[in-house]
C-alpha positions as CSV (number, residue, x, y, z in Angstrom):
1,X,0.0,0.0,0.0
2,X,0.7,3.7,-0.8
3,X,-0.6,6.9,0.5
4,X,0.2,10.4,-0.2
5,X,-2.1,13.1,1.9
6,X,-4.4,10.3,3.1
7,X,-5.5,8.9,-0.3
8,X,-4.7,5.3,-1.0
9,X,-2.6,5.4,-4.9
10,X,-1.7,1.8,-4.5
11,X,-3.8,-0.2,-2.1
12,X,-4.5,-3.9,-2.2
13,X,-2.0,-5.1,-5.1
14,X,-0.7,-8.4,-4.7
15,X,0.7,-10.3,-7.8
16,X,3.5,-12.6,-8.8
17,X,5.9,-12.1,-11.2
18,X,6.7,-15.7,-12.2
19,X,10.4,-16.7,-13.7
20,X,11.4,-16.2,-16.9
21,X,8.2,-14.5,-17.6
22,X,6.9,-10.9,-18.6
23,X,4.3,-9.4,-16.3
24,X,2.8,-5.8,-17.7
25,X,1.2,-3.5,-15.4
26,X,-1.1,-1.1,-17.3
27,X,-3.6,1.6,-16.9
28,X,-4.4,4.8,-17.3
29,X,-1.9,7.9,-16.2
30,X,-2.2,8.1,-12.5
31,X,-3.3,5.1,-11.8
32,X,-0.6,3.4,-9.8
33,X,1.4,1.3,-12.0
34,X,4.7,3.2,-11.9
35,X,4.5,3.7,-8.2
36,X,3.8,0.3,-8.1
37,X,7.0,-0.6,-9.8
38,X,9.3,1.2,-8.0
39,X,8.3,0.2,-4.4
40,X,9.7,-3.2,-5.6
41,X,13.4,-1.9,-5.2
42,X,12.2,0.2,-2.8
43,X,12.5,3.3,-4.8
44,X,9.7,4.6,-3.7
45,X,9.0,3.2,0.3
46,X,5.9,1.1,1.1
47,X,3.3,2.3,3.8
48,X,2.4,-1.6,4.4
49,X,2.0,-4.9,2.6
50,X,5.4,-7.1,1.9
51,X,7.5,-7.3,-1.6
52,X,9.0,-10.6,-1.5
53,X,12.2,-11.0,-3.9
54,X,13.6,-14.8,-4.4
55,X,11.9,-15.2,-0.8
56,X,12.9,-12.4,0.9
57,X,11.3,-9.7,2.0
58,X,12.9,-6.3,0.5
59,X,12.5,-4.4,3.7
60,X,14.4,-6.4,5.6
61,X,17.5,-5.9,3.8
62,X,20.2,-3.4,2.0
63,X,18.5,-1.4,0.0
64,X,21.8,-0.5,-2.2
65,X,22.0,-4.5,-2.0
66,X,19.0,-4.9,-3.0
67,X,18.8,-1.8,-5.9
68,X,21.7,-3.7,-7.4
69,X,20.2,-7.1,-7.9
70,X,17.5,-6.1,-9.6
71,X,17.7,-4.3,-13.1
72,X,16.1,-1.5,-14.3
73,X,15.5,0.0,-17.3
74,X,14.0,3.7,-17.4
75,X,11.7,5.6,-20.4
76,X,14.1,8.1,-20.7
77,X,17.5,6.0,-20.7
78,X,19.3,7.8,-17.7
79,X,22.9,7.3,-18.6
80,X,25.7,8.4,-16.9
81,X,26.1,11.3,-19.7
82,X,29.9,11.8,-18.0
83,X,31.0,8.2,-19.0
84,X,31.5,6.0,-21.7
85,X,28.6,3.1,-23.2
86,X,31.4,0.6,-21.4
87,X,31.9,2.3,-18.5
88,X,28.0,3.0,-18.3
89,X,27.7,-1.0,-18.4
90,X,30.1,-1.6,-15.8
91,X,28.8,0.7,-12.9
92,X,27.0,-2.1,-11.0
93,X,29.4,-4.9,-11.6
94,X,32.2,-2.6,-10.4
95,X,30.1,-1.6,-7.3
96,X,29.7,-5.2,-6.6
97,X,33.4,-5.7,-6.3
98,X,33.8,-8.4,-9.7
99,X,37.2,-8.2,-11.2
100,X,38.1,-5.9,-13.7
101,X,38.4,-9.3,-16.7
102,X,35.5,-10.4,-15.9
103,X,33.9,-6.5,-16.0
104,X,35.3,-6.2,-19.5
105,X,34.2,-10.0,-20.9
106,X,30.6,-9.2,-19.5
107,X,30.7,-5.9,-20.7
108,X,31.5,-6.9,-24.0
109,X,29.2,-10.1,-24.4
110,X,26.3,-7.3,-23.4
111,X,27.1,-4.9,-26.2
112,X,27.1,-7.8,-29.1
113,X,23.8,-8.8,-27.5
114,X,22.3,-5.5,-28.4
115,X,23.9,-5.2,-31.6
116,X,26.5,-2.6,-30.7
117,X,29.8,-3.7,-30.8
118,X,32.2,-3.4,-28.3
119,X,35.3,-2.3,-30.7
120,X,32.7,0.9,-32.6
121,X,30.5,1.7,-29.5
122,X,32.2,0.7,-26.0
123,X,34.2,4.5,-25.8
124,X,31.6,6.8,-27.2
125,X,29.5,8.7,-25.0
126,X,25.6,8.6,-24.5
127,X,25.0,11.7,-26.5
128,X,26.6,10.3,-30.1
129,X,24.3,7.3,-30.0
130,X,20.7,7.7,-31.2
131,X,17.8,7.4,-29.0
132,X,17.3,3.7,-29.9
133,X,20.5,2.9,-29.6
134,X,20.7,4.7,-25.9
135,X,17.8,2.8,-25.0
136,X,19.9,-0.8,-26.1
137,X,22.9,0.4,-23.8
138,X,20.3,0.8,-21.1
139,X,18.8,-2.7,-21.3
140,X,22.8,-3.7,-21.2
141,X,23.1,-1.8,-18.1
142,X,20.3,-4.0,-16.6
143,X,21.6,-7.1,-17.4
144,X,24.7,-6.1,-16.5
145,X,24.7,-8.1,-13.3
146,X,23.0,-10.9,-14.1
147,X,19.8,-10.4,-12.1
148,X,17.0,-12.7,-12.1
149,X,14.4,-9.9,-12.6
150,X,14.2,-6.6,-14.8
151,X,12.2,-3.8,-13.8
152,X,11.2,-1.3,-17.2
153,X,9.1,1.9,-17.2
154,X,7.8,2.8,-20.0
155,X,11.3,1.5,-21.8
156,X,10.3,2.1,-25.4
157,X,7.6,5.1,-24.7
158,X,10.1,7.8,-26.0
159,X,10.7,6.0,-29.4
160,X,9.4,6.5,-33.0
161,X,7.2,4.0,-34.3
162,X,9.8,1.8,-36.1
163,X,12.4,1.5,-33.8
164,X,10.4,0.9,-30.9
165,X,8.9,-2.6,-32.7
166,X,12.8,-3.6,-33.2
167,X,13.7,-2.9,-30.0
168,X,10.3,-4.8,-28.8
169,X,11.6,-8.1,-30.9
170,X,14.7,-7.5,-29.9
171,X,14.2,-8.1,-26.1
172,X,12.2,-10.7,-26.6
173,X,14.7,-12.4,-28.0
174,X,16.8,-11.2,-25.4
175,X,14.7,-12.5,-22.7
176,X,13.8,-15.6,-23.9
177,X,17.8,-16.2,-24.6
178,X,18.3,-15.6,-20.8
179,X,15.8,-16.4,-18.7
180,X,15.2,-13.5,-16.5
181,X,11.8,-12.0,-15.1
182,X,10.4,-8.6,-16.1
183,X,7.8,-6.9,-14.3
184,X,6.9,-4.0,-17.5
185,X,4.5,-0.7,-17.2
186,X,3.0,0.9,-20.0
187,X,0.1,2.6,-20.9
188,X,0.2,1.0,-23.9
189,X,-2.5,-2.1,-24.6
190,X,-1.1,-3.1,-27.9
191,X,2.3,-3.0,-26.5
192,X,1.1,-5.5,-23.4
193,X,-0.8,-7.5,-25.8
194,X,2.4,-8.1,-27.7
195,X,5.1,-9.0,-25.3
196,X,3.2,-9.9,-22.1
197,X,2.8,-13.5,-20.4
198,X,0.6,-12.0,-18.2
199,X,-0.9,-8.6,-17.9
200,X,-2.0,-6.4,-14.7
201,X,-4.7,-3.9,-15.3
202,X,-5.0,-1.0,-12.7
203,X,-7.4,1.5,-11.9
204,X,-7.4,3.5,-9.3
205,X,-4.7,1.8,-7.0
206,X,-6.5,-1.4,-7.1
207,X,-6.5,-4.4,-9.9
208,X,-9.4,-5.0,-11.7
209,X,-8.4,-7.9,-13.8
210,X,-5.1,-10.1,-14.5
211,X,-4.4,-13.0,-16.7
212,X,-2.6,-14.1,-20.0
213,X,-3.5,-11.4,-23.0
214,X,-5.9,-13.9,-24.5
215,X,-7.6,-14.6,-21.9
216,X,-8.0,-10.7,-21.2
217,X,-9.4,-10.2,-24.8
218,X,-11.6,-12.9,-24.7
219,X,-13.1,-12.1,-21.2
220,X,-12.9,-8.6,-19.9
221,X,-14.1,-8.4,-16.6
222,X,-15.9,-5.0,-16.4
223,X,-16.3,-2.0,-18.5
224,X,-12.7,-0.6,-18.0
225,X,-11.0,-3.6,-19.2
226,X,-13.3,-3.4,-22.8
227,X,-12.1,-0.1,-23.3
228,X,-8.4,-0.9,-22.5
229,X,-8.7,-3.3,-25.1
230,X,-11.2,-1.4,-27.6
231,X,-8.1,0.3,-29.1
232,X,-6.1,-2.4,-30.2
233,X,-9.2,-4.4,-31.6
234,X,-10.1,-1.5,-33.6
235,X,-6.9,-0.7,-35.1
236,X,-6.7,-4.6,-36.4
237,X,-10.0,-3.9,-37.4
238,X,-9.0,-1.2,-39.5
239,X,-5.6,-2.9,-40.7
240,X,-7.7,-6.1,-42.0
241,X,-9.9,-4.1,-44.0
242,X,-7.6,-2.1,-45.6
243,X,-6.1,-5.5,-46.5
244,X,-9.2,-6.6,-47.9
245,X,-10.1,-3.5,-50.0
């Protein structure tokens, strides 16, 4: 639960982000998801309930500790702007003590898994990249101490229509290569419906409905959840006919 000035912004959420899988939390603006997110790592601190993390409970422990096991990708990239895409990679590993070889192997095997390679991209800095490929060196960053789960807000909001679907593809492949967990916000139903395993519809603080994306189209709960999904259905709509005509 959440409160700011006595009214309840998160209040009764309990879900599970199962392994190897993508949960989405979407709704409308202001409806709790990104607040939701970040009392996971505790960005944000929790008024009451319990976040559990590989069995633990997050307020028990570190919260640096605990910030650098989980990954976390942000809408607007947040780079170190002062450091290099290599050196951006390498904050958390270097904070967690790893030795400087097996920075640079991991460092590098991250960069070839987002398509930028380590020789043309490791020493430039964030502002010569694009905003696409920013957004890849972020995703790096994430992974870049192994953690079993990835938190992302709003990762591929801020780009155009075309790059944000390669991106999309790309870190599904991503994820699927390596197994980790992603809890996802967006406002975005067709996004969700794309790369979800499971989706999380807010309103208000509270869930009104959960479950796989076709079991969400097929059986919206209430009046909300129809017109989450009315968009999508109506651009396919569209899309097929032009096909047709």
């Amino acid at each position: 639960m959440k409160r700011y000035n006595g009214r309840s912004v998160v209040d009764n959420v309990s879900f599970t982000v199962a392994p190897g899988e993508i949960t989405v939390l979407i709704g409308e603006s202001g409806c709790g998801k990104t607040t939701t997110l970040k009392m996971i790592n505790r960005l944000i601190p929790l008024d009451a309930g319990t976040v559990m993390l590989s069995g633990r409970n997050v307020m028990e422990g570190d919260v640096v500790e605990l910030r650098r096991s989980v990954g976390f990708v942000f809408q607007n990239y947040a780079l170190f702007p002062h450091m290099t895409v290599a050196e951006n990679i390498a904050v958390t590993p270097r904070l967690l003590g790893w030795e400087a070889d097996r920075i640079a192997k991991r460092t590098a095997e991250l960069l070839e898994l987002v398509g930028l390679a380590m020789s043309e991209y490791g020493e430039r800095a964030p502002a010569e990249l694009s905003g696409g490929q920013r957004q890849r060196v972020g995703v790096a960053r994430a992974l870049a101490a192994e953690p079993s789960l990835i938190l992302m807000d709003e990762p591929f909001g801020a780009l155009d229509p075309l790059t944000r679907d390669r991106l999309q593809t790309e870190f599904l492949d991503i994820q699927k290569q390596l197994g980790f967990a992603v809890l996802l916000v967006t406002h975005d139903m067709s996004e969700a419906l794309a790369i979800a395993d499971q989706i999380i519809v807010l309103d208000q603080g509270r869930i009104v409905q959960k479950g796989s994306p076709s079991h969400l189209l097929a059986h919206p709960d209430s009046d909300h959840v129809k017109k989450l999904m009315s968009t999508p259905l109506r651009q396919a709509s569209r899309i097929e006919a032009l096909m047709q005509s």
